[in-house]
ChimeraX commands (.cxc) that place a marker at each C-alpha (Angstrom):
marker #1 position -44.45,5.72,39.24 radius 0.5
marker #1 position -45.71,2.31,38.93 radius 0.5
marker #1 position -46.90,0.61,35.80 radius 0.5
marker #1 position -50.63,0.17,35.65 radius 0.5
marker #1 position -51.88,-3.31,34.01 radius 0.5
marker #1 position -54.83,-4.80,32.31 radius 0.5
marker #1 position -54.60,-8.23,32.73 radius 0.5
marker #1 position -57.34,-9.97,31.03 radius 0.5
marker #1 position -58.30,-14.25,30.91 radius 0.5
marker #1 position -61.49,-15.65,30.59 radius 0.5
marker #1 position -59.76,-18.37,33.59 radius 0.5
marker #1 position -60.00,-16.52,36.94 radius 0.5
marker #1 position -57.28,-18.75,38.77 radius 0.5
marker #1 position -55.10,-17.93,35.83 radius 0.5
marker #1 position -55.97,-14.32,36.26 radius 0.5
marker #1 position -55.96,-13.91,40.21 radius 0.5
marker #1 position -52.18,-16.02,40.11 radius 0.5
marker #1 position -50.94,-14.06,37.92 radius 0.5
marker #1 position -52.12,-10.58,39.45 radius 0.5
marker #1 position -50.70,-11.76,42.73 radius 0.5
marker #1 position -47.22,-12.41,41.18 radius 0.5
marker #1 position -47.80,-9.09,39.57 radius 0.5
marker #1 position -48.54,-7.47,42.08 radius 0.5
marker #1 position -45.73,-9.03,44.72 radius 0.5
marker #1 position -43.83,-6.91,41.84 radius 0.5
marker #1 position -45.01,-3.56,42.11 radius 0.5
marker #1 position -47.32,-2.95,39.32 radius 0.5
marker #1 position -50.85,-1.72,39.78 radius 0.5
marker #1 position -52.83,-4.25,38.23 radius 0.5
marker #1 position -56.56,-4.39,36.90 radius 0.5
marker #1 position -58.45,-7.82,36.19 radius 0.5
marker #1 position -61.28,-8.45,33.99 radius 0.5
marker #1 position -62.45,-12.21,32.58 radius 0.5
marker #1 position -64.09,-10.93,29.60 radius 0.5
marker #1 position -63.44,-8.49,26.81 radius 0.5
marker #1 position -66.24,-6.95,27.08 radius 0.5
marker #1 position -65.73,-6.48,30.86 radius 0.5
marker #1 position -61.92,-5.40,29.88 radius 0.5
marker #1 position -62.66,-2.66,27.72 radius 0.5
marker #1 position -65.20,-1.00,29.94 radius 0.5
marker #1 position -62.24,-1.07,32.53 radius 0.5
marker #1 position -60.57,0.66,30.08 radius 0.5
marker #1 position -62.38,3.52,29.69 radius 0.5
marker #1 position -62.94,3.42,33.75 radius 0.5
marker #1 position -58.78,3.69,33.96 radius 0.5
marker #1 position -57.46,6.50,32.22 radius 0.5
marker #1 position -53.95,5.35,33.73 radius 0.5
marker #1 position -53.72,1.72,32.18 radius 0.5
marker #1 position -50.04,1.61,30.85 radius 0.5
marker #1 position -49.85,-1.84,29.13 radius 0.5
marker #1 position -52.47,-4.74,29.16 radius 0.5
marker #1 position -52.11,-8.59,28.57 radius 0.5
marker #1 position -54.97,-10.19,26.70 radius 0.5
marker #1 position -55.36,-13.95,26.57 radius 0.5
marker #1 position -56.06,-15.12,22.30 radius 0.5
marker #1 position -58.92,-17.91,23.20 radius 0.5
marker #1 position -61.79,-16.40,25.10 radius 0.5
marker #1 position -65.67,-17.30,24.56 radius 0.5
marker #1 position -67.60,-13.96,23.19 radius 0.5
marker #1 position -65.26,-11.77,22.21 radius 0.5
marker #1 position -62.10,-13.46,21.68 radius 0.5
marker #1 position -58.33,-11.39,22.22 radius 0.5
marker #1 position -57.92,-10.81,18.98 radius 0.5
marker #1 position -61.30,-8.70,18.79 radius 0.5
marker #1 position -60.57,-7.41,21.96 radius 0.5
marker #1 position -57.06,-5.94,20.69 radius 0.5
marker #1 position -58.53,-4.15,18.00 radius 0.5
marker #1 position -61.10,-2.43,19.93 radius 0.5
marker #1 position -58.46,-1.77,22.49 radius 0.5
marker #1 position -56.12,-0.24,19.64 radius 0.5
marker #1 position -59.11,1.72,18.36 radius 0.5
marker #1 position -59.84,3.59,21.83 radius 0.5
marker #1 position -56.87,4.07,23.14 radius 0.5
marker #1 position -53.74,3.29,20.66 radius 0.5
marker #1 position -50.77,4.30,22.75 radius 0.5
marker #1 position -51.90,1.47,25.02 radius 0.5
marker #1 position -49.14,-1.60,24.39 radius 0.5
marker #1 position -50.79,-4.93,24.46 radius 0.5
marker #1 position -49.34,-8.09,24.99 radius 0.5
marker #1 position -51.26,-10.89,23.64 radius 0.5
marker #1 position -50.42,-14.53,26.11 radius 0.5
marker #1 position -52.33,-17.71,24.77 radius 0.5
marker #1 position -51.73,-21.65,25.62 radius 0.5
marker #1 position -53.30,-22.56,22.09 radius 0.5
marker #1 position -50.94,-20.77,19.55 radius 0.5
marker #1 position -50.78,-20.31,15.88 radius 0.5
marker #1 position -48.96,-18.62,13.26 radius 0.5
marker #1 position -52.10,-17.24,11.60 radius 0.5
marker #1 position -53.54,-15.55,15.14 radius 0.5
marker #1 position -49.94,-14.31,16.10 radius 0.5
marker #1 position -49.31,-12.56,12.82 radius 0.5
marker #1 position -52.89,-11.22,13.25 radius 0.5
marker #1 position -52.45,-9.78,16.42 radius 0.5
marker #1 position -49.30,-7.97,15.54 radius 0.5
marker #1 position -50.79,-6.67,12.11 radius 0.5
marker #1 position -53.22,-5.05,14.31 radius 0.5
marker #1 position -50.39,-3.62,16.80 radius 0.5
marker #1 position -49.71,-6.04,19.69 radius 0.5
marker #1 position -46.53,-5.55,20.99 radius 0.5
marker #1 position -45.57,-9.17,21.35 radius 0.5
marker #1 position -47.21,-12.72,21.50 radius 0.5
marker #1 position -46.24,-15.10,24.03 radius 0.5
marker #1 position -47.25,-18.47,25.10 radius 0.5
marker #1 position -49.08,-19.62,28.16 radius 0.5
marker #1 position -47.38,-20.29,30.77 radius 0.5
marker #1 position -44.75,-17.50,30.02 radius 0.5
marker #1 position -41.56,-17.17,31.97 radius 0.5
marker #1 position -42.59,-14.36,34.40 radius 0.5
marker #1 position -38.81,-12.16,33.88 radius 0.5
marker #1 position -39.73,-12.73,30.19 radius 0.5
marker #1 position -43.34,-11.05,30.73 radius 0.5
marker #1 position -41.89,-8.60,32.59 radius 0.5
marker #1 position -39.38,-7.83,30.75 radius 0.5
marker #1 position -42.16,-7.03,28.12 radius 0.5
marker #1 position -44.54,-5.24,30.47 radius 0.5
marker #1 position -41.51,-2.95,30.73 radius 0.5
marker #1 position -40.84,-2.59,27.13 radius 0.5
marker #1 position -44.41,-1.54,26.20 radius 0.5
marker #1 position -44.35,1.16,29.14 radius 0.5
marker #1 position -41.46,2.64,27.47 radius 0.5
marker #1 position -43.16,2.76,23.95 radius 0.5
marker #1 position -46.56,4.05,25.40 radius 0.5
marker #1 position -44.24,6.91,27.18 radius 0.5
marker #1 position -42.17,7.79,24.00 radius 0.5
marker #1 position -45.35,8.16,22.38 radius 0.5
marker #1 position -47.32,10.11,25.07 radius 0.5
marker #1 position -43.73,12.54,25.16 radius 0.5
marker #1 position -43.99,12.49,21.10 radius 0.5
marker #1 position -47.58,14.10,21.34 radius 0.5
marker #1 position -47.18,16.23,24.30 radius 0.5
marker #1 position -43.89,17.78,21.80 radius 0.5
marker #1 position -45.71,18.14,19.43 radius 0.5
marker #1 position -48.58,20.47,20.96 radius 0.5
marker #1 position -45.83,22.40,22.22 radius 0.5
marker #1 position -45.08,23.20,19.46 radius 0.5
marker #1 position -48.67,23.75,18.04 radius 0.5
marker #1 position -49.24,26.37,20.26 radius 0.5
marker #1 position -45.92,28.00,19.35 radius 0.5
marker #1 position -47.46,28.70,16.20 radius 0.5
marker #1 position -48.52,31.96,14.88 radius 0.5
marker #1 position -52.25,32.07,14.69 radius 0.5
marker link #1:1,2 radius 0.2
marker link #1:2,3 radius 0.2
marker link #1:3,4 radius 0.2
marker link #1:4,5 radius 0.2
marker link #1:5,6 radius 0.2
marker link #1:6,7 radius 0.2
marker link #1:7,8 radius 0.2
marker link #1:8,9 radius 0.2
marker link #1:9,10 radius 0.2
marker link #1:10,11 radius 0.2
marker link #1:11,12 radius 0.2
marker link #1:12,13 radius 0.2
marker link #1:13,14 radius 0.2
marker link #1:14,15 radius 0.2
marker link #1:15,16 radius 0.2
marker link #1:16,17 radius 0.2
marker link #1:17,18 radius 0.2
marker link #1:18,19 radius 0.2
marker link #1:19,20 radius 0.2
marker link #1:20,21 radius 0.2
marker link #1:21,22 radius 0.2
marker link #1:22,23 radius 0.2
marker link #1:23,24 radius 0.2
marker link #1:24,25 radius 0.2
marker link #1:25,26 radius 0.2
marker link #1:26,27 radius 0.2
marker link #1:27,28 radius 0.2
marker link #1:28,29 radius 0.2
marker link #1:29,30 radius 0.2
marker link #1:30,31 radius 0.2
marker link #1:31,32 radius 0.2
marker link #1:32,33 radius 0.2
marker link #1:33,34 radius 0.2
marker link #1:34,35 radius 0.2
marker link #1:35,36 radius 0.2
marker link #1:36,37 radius 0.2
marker link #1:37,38 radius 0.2
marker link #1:38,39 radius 0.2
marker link #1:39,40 radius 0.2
marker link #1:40,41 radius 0.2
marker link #1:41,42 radius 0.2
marker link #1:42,43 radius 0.2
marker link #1:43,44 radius 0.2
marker link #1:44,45 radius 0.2
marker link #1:45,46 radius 0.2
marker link #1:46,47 radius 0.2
marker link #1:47,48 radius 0.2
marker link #1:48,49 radius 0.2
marker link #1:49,50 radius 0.2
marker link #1:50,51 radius 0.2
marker link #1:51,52 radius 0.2
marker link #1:52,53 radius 0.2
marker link #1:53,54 radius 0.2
marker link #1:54,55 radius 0.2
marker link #1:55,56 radius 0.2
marker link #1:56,57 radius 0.2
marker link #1:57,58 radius 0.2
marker link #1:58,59 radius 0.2
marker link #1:59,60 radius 0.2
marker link #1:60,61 radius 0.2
marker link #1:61,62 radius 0.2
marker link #1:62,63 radius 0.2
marker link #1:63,64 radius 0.2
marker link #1:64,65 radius 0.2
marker link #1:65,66 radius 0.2
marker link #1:66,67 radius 0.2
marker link #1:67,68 radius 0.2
marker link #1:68,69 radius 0.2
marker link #1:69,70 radius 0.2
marker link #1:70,71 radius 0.2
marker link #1:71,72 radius 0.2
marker link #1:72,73 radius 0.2
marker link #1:73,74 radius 0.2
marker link #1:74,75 radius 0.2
marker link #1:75,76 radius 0.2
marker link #1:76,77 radius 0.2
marker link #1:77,78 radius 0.2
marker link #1:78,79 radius 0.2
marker link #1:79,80 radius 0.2
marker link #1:80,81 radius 0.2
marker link #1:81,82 radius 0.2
marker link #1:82,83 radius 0.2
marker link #1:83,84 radius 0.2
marker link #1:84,85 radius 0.2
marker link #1:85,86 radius 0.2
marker link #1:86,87 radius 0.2
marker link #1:87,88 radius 0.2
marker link #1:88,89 radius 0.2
marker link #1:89,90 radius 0.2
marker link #1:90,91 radius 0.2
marker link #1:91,92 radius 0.2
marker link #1:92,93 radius 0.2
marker link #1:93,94 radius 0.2
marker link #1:94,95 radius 0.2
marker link #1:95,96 radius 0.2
marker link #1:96,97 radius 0.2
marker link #1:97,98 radius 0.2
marker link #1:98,99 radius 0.2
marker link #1:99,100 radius 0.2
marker link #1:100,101 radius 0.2
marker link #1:101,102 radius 0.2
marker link #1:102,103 radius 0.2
marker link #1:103,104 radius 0.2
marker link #1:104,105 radius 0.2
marker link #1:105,106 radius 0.2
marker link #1:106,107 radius 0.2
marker link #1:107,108 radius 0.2
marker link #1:108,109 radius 0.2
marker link #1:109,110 radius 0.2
marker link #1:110,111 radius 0.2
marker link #1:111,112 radius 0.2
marker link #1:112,113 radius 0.2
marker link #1:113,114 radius 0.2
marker link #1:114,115 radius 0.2
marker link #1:115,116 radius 0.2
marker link #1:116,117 radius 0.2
marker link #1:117,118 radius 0.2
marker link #1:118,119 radius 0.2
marker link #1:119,120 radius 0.2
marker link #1:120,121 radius 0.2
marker link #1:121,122 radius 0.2
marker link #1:122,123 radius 0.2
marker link #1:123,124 radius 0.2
marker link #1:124,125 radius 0.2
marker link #1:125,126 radius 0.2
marker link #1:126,127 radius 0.2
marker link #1:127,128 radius 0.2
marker link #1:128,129 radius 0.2
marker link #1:129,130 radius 0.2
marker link #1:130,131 radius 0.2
marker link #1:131,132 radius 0.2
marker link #1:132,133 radius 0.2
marker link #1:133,134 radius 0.2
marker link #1:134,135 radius 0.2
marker link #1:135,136 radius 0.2
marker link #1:136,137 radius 0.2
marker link #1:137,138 radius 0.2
marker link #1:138,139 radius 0.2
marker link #1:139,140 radius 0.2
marker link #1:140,141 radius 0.2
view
């Protein structure tokens, strides 16, 4: 089954290259140039595995944008891609559960090397709380 991504920049040409390379590689791939725009996306695709949020974007920047993503759906790996790093925004965006932080422009085996590693945390998660309803209803009432 392919992986489904959120790919999110407030610079379309950034965000239409990068789908296309994506997309040359199998994924399923959603685009949105806002957060705003991103999140109501979001709610529109139940089957978004992993998405990649740009840090520096006018409005609602990533960071914001990752914790309202985390907040709605939290088995939903995010990878957080900026061209204007710091330490202060990386360790931010982990604190509030990015998977990994990477700088703009990534090496695209790198990125998906990631996109794969967060699909395999969302799915041990998803099989951790499908387990344990199992056994929920196993339980005497």
């Amino acid at each position: 089954m392919a992986i489904t991504v959120l790919l999110i920049d407030d610079e379309s040409p950034f965000v239409e290259a990068l789908a296309k390379r994506l997309l040359k590689r199998g994924f399923v791939v959603v685009t949105s140039t806002s957060g705003p725009e991103a999140l109501t996306k979001l709610q529109e695709n139940p089957s978004i595995d992993v998405v990649i949020c740009d840090v520096k974007m006018p409005g609602m920047d990533g960071i914001e944008t990752l914790r309202l993503i985390k907040s709605e759906r939290p088995i939903v790996e995010v990878i957080l891609l900026t061209g204007h790093a710091t330490v202060q925004s990386a360790i931010q965006g982990m604190r509030l559960g990015a998977l990994d932080y990477l700088m703009k422009p990534c090496d695209m085996d790198l990125l998906i090397t990631k996109i794969h590693e967060a699909k395999g945390k969302k799915s041990a998660h998803e099989n951790k709380i499908a387990q344990a309803l199992i056994e929920l209803e196993g339980l005497p009432k």
